[in-house]
N, CA, C and O atoms as a MOPAC input file, in Angstrom:
PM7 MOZYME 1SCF
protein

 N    -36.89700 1    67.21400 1    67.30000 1
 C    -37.57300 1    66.01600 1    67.77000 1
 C    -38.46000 1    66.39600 1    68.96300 1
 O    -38.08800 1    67.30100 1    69.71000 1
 N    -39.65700 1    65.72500 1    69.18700 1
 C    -40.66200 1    66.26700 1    70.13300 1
 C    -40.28400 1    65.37500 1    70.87200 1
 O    -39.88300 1    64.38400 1    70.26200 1
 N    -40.22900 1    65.29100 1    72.44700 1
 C    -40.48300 1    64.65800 1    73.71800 1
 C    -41.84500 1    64.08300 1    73.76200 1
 O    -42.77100 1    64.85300 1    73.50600 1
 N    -42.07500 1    63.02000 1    74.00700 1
 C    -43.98700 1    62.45300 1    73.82600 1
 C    -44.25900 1    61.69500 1    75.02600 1
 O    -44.50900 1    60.49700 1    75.15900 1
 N    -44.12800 1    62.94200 1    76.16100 1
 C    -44.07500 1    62.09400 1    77.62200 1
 C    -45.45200 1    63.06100 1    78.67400 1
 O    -45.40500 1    63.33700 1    79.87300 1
 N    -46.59100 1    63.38200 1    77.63400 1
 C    -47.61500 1    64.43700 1    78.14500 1
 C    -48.06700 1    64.95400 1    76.98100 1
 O    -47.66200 1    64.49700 1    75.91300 1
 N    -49.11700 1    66.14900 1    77.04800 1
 C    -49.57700 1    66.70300 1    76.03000 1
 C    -48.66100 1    67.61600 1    75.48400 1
 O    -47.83500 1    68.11700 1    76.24700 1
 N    -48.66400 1    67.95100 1    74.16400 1
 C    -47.53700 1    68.76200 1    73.87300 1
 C    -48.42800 1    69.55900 1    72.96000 1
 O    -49.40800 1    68.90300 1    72.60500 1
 N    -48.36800 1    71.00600 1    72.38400 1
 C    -48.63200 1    72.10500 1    71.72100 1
 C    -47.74300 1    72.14500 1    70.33200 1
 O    -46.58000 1    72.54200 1    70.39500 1
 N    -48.33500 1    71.70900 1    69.02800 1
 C    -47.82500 1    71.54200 1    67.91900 1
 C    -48.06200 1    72.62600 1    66.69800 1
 O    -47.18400 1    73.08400 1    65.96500 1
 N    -48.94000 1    72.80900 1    66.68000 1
 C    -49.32200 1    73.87400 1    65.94600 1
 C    -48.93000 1    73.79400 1    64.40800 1
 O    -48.77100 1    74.82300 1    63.75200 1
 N    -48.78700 1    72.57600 1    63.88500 1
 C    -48.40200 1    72.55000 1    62.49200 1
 C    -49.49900 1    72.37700 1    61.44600 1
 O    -50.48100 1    71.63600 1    61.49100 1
 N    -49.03800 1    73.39600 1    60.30400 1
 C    -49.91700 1    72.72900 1    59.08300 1
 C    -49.70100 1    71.30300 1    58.72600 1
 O    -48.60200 1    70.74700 1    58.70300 1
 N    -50.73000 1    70.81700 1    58.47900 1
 C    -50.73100 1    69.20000 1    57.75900 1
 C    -51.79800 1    68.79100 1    56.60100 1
 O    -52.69700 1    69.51000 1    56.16500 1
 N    -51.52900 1    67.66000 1    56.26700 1
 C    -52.23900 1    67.26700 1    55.05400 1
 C    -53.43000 1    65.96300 1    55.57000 1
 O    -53.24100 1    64.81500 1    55.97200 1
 N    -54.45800 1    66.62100 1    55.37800 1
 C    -55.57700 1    65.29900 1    55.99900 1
 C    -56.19400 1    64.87800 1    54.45500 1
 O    -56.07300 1    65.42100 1    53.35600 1
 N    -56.75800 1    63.91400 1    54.81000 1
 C    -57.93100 1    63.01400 1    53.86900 1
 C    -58.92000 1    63.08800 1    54.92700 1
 O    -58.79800 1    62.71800 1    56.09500 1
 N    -60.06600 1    63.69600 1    54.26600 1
 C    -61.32500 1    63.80900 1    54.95200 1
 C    -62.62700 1    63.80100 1    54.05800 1
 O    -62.70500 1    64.30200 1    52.93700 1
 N    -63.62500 1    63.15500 1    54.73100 1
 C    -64.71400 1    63.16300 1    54.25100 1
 C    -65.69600 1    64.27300 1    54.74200 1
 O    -65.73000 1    64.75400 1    55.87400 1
 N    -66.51100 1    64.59900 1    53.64700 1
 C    -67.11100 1    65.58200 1    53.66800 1
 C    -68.48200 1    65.35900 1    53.75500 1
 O    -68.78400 1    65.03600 1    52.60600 1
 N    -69.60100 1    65.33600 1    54.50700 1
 C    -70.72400 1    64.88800 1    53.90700 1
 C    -72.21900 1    65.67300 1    54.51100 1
 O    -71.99500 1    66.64800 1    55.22800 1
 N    -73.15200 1    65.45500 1    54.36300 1
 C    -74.19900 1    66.28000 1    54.49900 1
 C    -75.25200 1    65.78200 1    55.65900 1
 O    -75.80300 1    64.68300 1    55.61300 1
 N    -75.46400 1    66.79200 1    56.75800 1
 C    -75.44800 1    67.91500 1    56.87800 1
 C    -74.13100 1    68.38900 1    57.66200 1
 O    -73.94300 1    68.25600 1    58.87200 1
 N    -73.18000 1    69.01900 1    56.64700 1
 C    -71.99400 1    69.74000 1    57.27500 1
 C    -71.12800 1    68.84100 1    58.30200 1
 O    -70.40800 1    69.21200 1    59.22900 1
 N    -71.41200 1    67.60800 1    57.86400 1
 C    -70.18700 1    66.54800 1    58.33700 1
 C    -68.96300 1    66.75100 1    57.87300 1
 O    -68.75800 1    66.86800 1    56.66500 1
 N    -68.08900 1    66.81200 1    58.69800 1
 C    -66.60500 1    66.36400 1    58.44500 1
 C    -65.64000 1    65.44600 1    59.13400 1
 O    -65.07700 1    65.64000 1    60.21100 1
 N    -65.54100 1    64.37000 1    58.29900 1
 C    -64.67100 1    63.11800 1    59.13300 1
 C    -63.37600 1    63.48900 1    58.13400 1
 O    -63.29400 1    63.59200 1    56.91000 1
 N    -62.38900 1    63.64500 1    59.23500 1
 C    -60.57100 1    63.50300 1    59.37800 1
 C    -61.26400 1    61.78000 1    59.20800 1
 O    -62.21600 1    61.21800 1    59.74900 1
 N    -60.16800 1    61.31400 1    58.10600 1
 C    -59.20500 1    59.70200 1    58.23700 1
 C    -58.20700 1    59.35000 1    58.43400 1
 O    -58.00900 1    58.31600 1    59.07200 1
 N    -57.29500 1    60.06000 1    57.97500 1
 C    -55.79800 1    59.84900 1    57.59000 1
 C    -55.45200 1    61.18900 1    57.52900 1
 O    -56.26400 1    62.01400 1    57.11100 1
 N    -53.95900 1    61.61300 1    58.02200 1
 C    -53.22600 1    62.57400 1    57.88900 1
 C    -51.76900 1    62.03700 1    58.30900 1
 O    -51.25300 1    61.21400 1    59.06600 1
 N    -51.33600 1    63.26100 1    57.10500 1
 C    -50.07900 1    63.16200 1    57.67100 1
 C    -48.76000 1    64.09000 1    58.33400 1
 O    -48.71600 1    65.31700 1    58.41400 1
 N    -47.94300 1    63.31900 1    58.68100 1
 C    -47.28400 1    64.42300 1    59.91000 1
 C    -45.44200 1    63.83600 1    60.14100 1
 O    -44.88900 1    62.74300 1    60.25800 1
 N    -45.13700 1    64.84700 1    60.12200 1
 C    -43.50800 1    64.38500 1    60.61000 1
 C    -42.83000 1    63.03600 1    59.49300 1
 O    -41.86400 1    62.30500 1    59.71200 1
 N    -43.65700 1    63.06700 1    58.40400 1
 C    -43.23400 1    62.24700 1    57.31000 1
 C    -44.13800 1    60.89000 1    57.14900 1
 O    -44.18700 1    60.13200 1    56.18000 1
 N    -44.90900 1    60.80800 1    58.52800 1
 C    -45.62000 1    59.52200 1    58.69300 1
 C    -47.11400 1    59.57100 1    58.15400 1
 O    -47.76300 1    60.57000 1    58.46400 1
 N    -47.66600 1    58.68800 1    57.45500 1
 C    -49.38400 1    58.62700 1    57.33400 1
 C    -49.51800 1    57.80000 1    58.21200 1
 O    -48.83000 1    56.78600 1    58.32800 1
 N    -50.86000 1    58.30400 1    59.27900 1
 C    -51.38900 1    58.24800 1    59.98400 1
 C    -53.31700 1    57.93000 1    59.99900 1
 O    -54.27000 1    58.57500 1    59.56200 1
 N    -53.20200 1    56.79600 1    60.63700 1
 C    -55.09400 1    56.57500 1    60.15500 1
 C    -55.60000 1    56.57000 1    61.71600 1
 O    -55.15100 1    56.06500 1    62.74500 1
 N    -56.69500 1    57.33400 1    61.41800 1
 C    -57.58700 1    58.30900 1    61.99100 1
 C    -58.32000 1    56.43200 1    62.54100 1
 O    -58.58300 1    55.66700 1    61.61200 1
 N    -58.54300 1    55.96000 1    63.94100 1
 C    -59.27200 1    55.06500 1    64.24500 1
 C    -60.21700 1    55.58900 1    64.59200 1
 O    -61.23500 1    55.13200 1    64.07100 1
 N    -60.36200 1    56.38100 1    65.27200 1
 C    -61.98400 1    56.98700 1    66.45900 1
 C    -60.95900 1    58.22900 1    66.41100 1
 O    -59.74700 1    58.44400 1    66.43400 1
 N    -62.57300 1    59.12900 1    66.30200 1
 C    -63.18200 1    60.54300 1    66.43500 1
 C    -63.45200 1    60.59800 1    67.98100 1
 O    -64.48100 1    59.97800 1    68.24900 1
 N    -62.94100 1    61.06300 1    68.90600 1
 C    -63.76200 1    60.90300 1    70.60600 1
 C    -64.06800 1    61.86000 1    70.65000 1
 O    -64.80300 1    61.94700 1    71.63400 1
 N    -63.96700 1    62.96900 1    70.07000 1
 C    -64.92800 1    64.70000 1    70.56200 1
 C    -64.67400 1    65.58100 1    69.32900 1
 O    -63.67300 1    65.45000 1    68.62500 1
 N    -65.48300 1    66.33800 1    69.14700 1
 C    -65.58200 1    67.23600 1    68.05900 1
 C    -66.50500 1    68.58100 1    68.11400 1
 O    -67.73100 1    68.66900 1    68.16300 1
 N    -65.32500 1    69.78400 1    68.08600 1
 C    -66.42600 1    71.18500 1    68.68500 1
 C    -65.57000 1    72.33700 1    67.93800 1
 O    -64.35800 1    72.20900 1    67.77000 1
 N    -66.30500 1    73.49300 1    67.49400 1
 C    -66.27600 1    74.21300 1    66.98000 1
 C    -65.81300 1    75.73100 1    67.46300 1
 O    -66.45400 1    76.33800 1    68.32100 1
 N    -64.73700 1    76.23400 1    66.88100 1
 C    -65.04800 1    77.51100 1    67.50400 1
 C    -65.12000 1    78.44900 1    66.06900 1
 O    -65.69600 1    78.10900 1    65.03600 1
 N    -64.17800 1    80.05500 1    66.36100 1
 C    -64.20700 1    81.44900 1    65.64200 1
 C    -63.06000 1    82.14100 1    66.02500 1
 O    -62.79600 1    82.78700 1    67.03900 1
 N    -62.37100 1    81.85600 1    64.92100 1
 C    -61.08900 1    83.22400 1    64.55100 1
 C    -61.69100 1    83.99300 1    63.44600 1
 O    -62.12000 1    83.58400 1    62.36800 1
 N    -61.63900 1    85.12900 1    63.90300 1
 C    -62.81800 1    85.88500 1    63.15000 1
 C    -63.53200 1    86.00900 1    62.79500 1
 O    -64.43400 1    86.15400 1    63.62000 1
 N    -64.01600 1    86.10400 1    61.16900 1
 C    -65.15300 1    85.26800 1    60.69100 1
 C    -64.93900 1    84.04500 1    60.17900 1
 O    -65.66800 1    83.42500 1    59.40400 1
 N    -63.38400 1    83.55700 1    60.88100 1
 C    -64.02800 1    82.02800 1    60.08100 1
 C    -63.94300 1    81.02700 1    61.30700 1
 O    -63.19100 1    80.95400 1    62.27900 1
 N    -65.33600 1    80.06900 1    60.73100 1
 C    -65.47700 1    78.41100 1    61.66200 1
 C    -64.25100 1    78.14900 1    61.64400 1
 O    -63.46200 1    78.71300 1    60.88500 1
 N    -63.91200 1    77.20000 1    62.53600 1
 C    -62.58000 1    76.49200 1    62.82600 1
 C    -63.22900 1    75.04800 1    63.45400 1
 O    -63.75500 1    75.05800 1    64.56700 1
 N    -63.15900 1    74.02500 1    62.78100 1
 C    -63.51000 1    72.85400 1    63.46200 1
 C    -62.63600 1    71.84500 1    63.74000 1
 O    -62.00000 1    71.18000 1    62.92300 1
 N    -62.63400 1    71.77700 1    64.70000 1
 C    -61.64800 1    70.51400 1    65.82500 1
 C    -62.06600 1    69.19900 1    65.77400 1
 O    -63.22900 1    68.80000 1    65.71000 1
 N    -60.86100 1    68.43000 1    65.81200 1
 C    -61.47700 1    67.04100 1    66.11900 1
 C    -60.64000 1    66.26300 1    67.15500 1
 O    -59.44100 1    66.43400 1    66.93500 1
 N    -60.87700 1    65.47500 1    68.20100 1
 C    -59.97700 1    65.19300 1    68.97700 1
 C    -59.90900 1    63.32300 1    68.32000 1
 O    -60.78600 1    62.57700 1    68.75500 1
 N    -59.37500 1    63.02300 1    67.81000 1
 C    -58.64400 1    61.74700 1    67.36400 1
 C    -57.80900 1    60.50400 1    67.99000 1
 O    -57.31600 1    60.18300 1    69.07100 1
 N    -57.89100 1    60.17800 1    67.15200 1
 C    -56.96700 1    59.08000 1    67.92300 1
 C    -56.53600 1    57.95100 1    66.40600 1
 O    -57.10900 1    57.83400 1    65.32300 1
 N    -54.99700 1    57.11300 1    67.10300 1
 C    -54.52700 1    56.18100 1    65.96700 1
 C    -54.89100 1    54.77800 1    66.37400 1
 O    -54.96200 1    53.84300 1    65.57600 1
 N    -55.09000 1    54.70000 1    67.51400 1
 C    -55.01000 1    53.72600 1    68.54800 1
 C    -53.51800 1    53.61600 1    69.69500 1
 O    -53.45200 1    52.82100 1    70.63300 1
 N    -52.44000 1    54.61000 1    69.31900 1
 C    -52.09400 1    54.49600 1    70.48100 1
 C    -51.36900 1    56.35900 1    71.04500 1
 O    -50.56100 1    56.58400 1    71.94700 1
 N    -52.03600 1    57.34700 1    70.12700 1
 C    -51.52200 1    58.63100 1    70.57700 1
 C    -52.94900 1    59.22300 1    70.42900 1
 O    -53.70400 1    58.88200 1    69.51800 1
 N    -53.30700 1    60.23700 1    71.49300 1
 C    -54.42800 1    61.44300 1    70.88500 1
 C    -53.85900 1    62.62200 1    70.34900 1
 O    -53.07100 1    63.40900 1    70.87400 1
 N    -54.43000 1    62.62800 1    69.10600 1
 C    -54.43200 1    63.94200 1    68.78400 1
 C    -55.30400 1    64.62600 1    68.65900 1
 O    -56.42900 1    64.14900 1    68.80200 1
 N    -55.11200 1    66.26500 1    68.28400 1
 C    -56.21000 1    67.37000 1    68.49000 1
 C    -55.85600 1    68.03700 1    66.71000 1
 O    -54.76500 1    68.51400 1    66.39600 1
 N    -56.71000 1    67.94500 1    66.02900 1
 C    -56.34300 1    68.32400 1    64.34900 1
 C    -57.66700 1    69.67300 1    64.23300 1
 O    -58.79600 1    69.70300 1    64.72300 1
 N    -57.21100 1    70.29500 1    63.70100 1
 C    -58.29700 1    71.35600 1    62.91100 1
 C    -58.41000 1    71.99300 1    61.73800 1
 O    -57.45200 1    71.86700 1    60.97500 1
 N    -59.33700 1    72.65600 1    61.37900 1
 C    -59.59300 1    72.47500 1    59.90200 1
 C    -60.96200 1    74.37600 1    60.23300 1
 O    -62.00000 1    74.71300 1    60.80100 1
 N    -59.76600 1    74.96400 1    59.29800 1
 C    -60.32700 1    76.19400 1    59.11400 1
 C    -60.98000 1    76.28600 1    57.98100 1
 O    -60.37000 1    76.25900 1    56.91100 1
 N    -62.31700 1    76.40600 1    58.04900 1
 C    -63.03500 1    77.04400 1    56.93500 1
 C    -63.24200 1    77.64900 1    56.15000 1
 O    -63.97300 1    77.47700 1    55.17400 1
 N    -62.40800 1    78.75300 1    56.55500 1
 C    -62.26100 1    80.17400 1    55.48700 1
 C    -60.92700 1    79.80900 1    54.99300 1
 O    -61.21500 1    79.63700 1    53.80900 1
 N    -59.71900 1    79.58000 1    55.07000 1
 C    -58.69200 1    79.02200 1    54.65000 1
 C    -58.42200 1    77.88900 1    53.90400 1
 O    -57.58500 1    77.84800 1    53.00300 1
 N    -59.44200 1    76.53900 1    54.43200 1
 C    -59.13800 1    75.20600 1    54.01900 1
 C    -58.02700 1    74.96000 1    54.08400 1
 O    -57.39500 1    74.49000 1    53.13800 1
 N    -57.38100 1    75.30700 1    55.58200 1
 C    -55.82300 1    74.63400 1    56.22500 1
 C    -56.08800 1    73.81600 1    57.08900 1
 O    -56.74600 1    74.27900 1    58.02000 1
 N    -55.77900 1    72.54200 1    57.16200 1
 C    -55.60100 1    71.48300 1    58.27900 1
 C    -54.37900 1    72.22200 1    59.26800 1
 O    -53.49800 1    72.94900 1    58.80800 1
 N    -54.53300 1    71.86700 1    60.73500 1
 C    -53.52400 1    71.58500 1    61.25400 1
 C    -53.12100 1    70.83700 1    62.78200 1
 O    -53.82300 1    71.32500 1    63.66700 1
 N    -52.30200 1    69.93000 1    63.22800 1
 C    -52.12200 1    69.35700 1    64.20300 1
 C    -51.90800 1    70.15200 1    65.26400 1
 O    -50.74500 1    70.44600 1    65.54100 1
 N    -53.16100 1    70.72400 1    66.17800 1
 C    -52.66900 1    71.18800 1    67.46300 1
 C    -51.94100 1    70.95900 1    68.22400 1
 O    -50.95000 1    71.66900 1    68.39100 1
 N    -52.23700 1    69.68700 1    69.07100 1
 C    -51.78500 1    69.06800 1    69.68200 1
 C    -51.86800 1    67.48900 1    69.74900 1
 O    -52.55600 1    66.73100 1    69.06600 1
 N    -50.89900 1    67.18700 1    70.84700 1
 C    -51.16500 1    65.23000 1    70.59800 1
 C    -50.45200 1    64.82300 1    71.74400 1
 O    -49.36100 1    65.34300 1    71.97900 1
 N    -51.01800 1    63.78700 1    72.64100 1
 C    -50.83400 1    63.28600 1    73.59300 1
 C    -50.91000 1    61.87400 1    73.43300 1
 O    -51.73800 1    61.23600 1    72.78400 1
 N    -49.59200 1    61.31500 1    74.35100 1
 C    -49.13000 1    59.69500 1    74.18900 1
 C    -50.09900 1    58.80000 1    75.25000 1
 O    -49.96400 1    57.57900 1    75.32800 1

């Protein structure tokens, strides 16, 4: 069980629903986590980095009442929940 009293470091694979769209958009909606589906209200920041050669794109999220930090590797096509703050 996680403590949700600050930011915490999660690091799990997860399962998102995301839209894909052009030019090289990607909207997270829904994911899910710890058994729960979860809908994506607001996107508040979104930036890119590089583990090796592959993009890794971040999104900092929100449900309306936790932030989370989700990413989405390119060369892999693995989602996963970085982190998430109450």
């Amino acid at each position: 069980m996680y403590e949700l009293n600050g930011p915490m470091d999660i690091g799990e694979n997860i399962s998102v629903i995301a839209l894909f769209g052009l030019p090289y958009k990607i909207k997270p909606v829904r994911f899910k986590w710890s058994g729960k589906l979860r809908e994506v209200k607001d996107i508040t920041y979104s930036w890119t980095t590089r583990e090796g050669q592959s993009n890794v794109y971040h999104f900092s999220v929100s449900d309306g009442k936790t932030l989370y930090e989700l990413s989405f590797n390119a060369t892999s096509l693995l989602w996963k929940l970085e982190k998430l703050e109450v």
